[in-house]
C-alpha positions in Angstrom: 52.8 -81.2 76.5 52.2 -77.9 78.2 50.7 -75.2 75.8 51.0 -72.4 78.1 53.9 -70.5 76.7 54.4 -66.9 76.7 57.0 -64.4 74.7 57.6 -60.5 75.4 58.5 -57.8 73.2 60.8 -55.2 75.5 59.9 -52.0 73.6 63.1 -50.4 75.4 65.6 -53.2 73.8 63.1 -53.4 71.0 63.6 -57.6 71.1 61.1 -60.6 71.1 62.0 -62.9 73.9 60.5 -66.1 75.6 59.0 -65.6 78.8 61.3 -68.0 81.1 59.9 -67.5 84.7 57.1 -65.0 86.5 57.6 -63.0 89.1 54.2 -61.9 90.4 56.0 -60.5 93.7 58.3 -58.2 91.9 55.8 -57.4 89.0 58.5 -58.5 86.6 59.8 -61.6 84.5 63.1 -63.4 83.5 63.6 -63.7 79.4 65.5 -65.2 77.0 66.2 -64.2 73.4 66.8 -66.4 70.3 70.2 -66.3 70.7 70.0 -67.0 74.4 71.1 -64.1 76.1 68.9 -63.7 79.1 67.5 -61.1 81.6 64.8 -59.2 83.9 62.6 -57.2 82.7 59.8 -55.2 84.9 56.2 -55.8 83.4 55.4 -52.1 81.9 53.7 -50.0 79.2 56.8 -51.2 77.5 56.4 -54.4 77.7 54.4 -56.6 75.6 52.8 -59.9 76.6 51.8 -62.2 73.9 50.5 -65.9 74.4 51.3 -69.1 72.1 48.0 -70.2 70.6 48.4 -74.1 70.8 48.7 -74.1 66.9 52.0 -75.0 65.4 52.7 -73.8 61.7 53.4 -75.6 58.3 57.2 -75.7 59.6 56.4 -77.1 63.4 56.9 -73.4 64.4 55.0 -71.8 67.7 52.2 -69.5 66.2 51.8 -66.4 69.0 49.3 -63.5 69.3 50.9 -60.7 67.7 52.7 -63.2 64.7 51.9 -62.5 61.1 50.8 -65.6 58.9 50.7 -66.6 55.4 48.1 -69.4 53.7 47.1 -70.4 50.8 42.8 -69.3 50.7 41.1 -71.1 48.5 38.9 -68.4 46.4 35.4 -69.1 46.6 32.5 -67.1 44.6 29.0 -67.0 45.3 26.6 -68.3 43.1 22.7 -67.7 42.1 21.2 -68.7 45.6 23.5 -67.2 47.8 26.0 -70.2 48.4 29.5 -70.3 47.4 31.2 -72.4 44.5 35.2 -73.5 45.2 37.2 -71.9 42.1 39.4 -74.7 42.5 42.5 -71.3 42.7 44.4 -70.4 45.7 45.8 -66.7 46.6 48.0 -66.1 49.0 46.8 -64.2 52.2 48.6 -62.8 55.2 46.9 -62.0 58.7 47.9 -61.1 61.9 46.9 -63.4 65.1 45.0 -61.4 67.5 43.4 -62.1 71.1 39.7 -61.4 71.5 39.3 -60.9 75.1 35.0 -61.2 74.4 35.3 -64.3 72.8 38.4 -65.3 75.0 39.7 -67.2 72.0 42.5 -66.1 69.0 41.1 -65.0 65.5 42.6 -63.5 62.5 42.5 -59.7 61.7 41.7 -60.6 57.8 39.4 -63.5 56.6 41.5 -66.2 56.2 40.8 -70.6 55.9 42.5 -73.0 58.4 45.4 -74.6 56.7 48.8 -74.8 56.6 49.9 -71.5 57.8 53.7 -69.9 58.1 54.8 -67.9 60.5 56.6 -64.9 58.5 57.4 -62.4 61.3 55.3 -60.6 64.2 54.0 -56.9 64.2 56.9 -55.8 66.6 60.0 -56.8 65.0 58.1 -56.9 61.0 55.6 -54.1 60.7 56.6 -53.8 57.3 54.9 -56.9 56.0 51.5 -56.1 57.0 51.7 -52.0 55.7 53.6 -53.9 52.6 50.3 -56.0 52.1 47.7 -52.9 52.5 
């Protein structure tokens, strides 16, 4: 299975779309949108490049850079010498999935476990979910 999958958000159409073929020559890449319309878009300022992270979510969906997550953290507490006692309670947390260029890996913008995670939207098309969660 090839993991290298890329999607662009056109800032000009203000759409997500999957990156369908590069052209390096021309600076400039053919898309496609969930409903399959295709086109050519230049790579600009108002473009932006995300990359799919290998990590599917709870529901077998692609998790990209720039997506917004949900999980269930379990809430942990520290005890008398500095280590950390499971509660044995879960909260909700949502994140956003970032690149860190120093590390050259993907992260979380908020502390978060590994688990089943959902994709609820990205930060292009559902800003509102993150500035709803502040």
């Amino acid at each position: 299975m090839d993991n290298t999958k890329f999607r662009v958000y056109d800032f000009n159409r203000k759409e997500m779309a999957q990156v369908e073929c590069w052209d390096f020559k021309n600076n400039g890449i053919d898309v496609r949108n969930a409903k399959g319309k295709g086109w050519y878009t230049e790579i600009t300022d108002k473009t932006k490049i995300m990359q799919f992270t290998g990590v599917l979510d709870a529901n077998d969906k692609r998790i990209y850079e720039g997506d917004i997550v949900t999980n269930e953290t379990e809430i942990v507490i520290p005890d008398k010498n500095g280590e950390y006692d499971f509660t044995g309670e879960y909260k909700r947390t949502r994140c956003v999935v970032a690149y860190d260029s120093h590390w050259g890996s993907f992260e979380f913008t908020d502390e978060t476990n590994w688990g089943k995670f959902e994709v609820i939207g990205n930060i292009y098309d559902n800003p509102e979910l993150i500035e709803a969660y502040k």
